[in-house]
C-alpha positions as CSV (number, residue, x, y, z in Angstrom):
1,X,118.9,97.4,113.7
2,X,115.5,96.6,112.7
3,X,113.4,94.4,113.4
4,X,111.0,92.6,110.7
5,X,107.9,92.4,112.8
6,X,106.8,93.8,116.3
7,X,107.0,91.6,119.1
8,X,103.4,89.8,119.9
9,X,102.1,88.0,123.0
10,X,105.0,87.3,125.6
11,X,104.2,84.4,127.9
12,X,105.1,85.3,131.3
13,X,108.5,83.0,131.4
14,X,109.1,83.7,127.3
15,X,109.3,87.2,127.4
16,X,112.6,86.8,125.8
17,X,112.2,84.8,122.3
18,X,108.6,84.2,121.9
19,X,107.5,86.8,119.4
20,X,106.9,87.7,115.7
21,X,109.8,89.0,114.7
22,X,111.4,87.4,111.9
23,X,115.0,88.8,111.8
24,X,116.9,91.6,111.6
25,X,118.3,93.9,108.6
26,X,121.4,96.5,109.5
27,X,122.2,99.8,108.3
28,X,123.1,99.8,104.4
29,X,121.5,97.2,103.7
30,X,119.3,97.3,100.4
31,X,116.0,96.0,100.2
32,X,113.2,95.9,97.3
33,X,109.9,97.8,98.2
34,X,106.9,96.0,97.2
35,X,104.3,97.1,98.6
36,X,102.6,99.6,101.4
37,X,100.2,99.3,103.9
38,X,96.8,101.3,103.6
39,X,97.8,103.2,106.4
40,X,101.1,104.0,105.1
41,X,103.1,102.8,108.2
42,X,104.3,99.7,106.8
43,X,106.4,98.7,103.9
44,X,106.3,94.9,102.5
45,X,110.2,94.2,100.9
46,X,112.2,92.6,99.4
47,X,115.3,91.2,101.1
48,X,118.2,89.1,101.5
49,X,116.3,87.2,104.1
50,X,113.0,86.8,101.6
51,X,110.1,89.4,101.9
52,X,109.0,91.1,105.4
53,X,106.7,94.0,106.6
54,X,108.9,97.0,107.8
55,X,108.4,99.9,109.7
56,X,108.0,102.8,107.1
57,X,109.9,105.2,109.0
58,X,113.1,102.8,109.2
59,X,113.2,103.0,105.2
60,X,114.7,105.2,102.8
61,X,113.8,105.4,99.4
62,X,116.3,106.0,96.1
63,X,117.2,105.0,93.0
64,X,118.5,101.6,92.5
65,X,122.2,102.8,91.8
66,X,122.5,104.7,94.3
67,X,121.1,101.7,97.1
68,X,123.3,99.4,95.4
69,X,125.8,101.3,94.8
70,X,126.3,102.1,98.4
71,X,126.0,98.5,99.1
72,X,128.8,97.6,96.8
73,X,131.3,100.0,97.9
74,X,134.4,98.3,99.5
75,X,134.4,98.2,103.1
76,X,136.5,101.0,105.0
77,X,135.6,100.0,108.8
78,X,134.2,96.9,109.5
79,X,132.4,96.5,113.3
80,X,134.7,93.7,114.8
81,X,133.1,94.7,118.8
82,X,129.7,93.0,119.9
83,X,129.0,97.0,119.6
84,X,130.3,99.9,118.4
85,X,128.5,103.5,118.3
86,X,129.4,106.4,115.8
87,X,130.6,109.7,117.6
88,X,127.9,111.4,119.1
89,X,126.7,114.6,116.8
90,X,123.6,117.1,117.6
91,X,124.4,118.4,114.2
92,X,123.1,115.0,112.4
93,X,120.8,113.5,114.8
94,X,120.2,110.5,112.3
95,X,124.0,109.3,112.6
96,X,124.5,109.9,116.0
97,X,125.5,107.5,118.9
98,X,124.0,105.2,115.8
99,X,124.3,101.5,117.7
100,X,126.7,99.5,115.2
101,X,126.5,95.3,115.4
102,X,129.5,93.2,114.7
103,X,130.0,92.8,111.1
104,X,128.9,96.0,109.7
105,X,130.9,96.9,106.8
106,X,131.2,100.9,106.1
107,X,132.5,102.1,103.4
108,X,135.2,105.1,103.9
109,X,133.8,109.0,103.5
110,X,136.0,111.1,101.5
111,X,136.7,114.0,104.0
112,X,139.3,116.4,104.4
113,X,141.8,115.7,107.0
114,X,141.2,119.5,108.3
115,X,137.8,120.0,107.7
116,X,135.0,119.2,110.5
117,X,132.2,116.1,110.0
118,X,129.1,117.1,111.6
119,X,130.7,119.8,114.2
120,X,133.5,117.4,115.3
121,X,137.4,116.9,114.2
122,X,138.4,113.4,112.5
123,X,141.9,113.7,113.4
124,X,140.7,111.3,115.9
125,X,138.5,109.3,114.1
126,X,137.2,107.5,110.8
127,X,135.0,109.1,108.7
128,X,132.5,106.6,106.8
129,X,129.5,107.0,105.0
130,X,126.6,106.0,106.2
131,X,122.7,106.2,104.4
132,X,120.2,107.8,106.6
133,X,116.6,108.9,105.7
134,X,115.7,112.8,104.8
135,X,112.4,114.4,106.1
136,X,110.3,113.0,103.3
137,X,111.3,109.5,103.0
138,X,114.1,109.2,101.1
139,X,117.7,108.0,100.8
140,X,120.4,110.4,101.2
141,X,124.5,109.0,102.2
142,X,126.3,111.3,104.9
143,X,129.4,111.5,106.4
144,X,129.6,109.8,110.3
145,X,132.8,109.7,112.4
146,X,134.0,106.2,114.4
147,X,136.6,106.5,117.3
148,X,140.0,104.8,116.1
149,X,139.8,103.6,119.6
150,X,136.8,101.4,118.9
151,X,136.9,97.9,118.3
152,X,136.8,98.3,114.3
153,X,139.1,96.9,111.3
154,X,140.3,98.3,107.9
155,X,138.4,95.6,106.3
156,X,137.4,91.8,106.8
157,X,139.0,89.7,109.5
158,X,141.0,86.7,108.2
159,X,139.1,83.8,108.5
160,X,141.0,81.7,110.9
161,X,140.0,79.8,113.9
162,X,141.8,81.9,116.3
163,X,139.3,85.0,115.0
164,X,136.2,82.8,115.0
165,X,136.5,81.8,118.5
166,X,138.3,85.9,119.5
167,X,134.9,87.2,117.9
168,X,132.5,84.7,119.1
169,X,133.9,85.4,122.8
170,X,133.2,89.1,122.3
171,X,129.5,88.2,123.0
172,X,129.9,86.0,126.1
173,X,127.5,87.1,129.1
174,X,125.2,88.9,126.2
175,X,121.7,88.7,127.1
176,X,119.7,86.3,124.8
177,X,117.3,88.3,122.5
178,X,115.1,86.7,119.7
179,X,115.7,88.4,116.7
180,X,117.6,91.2,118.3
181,X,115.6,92.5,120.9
182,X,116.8,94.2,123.4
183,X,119.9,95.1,121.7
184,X,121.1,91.3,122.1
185,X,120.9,88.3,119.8
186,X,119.9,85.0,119.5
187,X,121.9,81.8,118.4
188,X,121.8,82.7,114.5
189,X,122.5,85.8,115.4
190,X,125.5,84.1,117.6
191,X,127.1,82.7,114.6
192,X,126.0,84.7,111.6
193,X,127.7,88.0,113.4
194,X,130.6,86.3,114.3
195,X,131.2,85.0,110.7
196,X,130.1,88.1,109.3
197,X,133.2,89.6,110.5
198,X,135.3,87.8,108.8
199,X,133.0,88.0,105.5
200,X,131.0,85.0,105.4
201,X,126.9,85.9,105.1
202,X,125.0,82.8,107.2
203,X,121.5,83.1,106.6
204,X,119.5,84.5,109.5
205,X,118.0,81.2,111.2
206,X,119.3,78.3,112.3
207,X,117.3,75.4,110.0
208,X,118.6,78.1,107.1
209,X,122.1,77.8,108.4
210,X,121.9,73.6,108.6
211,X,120.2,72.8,105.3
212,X,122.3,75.7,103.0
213,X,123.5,74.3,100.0
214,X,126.3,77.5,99.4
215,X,128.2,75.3,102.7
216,X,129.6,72.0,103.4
217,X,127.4,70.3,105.9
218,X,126.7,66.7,107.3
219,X,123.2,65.8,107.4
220,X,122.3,63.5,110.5
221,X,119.1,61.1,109.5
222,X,117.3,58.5,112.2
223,X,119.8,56.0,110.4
224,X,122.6,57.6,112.0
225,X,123.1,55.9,115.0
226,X,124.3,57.7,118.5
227,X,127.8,56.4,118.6
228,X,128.5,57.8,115.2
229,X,127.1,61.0,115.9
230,X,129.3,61.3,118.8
231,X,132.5,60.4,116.6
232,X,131.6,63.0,113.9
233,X,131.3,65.6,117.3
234,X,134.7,64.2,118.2
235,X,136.1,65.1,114.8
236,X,134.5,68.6,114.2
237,X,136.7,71.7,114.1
238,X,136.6,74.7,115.9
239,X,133.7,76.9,114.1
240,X,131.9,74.1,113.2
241,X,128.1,74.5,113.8
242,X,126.1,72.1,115.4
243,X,122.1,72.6,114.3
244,X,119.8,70.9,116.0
245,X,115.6,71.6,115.4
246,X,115.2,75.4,116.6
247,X,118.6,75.9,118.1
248,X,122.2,76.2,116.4
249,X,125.3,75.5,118.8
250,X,129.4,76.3,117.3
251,X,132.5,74.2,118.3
252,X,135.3,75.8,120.3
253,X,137.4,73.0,121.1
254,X,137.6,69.4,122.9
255,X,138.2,68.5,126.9
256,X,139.4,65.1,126.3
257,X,137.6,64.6,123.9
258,X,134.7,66.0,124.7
259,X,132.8,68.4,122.3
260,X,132.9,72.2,123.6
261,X,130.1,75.1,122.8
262,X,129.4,78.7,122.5
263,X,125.6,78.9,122.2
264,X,123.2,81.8,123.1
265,X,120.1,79.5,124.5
266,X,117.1,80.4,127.2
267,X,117.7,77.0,128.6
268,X,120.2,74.7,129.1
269,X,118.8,71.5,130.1
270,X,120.8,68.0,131.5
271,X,120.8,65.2,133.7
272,X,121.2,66.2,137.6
273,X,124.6,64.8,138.6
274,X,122.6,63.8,141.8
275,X,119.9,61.2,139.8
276,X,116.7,63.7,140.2
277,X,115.9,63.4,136.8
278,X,116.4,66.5,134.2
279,X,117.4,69.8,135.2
280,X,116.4,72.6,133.2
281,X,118.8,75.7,134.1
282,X,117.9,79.2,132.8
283,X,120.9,80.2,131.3
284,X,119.4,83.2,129.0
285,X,122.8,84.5,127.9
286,X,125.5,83.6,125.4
287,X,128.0,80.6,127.5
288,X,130.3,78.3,126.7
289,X,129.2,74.5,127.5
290,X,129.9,71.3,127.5
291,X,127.9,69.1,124.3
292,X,127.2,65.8,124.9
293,X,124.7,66.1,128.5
294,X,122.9,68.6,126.9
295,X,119.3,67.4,126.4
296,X,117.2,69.2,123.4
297,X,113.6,68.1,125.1
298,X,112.7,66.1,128.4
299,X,114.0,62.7,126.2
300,X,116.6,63.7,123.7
301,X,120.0,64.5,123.7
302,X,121.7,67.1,121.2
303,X,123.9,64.8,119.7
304,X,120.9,62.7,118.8
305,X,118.9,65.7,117.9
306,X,121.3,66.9,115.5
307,X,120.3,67.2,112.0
308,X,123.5,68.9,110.6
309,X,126.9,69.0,111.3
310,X,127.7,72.6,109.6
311,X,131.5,73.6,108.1
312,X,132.3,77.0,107.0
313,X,135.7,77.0,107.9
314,X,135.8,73.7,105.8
315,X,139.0,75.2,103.7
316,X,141.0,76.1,106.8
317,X,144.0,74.2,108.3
């Protein structure tokens, strides 16, 4: 992956999202160079995510039918693991032991069945295509192997809500990271991976992912009052994304009614059991919790911080 922006000025306790990165873009993915720095180490582009300063040397340059043309290849493996690594090659440095994120869609390299890719046999495993950057900067598509016994799929899950809540379980115990780092995610990351398995592009932050018009959503104004909130909790399905301000939360079922999560959150914060006030747990990690305890600051709740009520699985059973 790579990361829009270095990471700048960790407080002590915050070393895990506070930082200037602004998202992430994966392998294959085209962008629009704009512009480069004086010093030539920095690229501002174009991308799906709107415009970003990238590191020069994770950038290859080519024609536009070519990018684009990789881009809109069908998929041949898609990355349905929380990671998945091509085969390790000395022979092609660039695509080796390359770190794949859930969701990655490569298209299929045209190889013979007998013939080696990059000193190694694909009897054993696929052979896709994947862009890597030459010596001087610019694009060039070469063959990588992926074991058939990694956690890959011919194409696109179905989107159904036994996958959603198969592939969002995939990332339980993750480490949280802020726009990636550390090989992790964060909660877009949470839910845009997990959907982008199954096809569906979220956009990369969570107010993007509550206020997107290309989804059905509920909007949640001060005139909607706690006990309907609660209802319309009650009545989400599983996938459902629950965005509060900063933070994005998906439905994986109901204890008795209760509203479960998956979220990947620094801190989860609720009412000692014992009447000592708030408790603010360091969770750091992707969990499954409970809803409605679940504060969003020292004096509001979740549900009452919600400001959207998200539906992408709105056409499912």
């Amino acid at each position: 992956t790579v990361e829009a922006n270095e990471r700048l000025g960790f407080a002590a306790d915050q070393r895990d999202y506070e930082s200037l990165t602004a998202g992430t873009l994966f392998p294959g993915e085209p962008v629009l160079i704009a512009h480069a720095s004086a010093d030539g180490h920095w690229l501002l582009a174009v991308t799906t995510q709107g415009p970003a300063w990238l590191h020069a040397a994770d950038i290859a340059a080519g024609p536009a039918a070519t990018v684009f043309g990789y881009a809109a290849q069908a998929p041949g493996r898609v990355v349905t693991g929380d990671h998945v690594r091509t085969v390790f090659t000395p022979e092609l440095p660039a695509v080796s032991a390359l770190d794949l994120d859930m969701g990655v869609a490569l298209p299929r390299a045209d190889v013979p069945a007998d013939a080696p890719v990059n000193g190694a046999s694909p009897y054993a495993s696929w052979a896709v295509q994947l862009p890597v950057r030459t010596a001087d900067g610019t694009l060039a598509i070469r063959p990588a192997l992926i074991r058939r016994s990694a956690d890959t799929a011919p194409g696109y899950l179905p989107l159904t809500r036994a996958n959603i809540i198969r592939q969002a379980f995939k990332f339980l115990g993750e480490r949280y990271g802020w726009g990636h780092q550390f090989d992790a995610r964060d909660c877009s990351g949470l839910t845009s991976e997990t959907y982008r398995s199954m096809g569906i592009l979220l956009q990369h932050s969570s107010a993007l992912q509550g206020t997107s018009t290309a989804l059905a959503h509920r909007a949640f104004t001060d005139q909607d009052g706690h006990a309907a909130r609660v209802q319309a909790l009650k009545e989400a399905q599983v996938g459902d994304l629950v965005v509060v301000p900063g933070h994005v939360l998906m439905i994986v079922g109901h204890v008795n009614g209760a509203p479960y999560v998956i979220q990947d959150v620094p801190y989860a914060v609720f009412r000692d059991p014992a009447g000592a006030g708030l408790r603010k747990t360091k969770l750091n990690q992707v969990a499954v919790t409970p809803l409605l305890p679940l504060y969003a600051d020292d004096k509001t709740l979740y549900v009452d911080a919600m400001t959207s009520l998200v539906q992408p699985t709105r056409r499912l059973p």
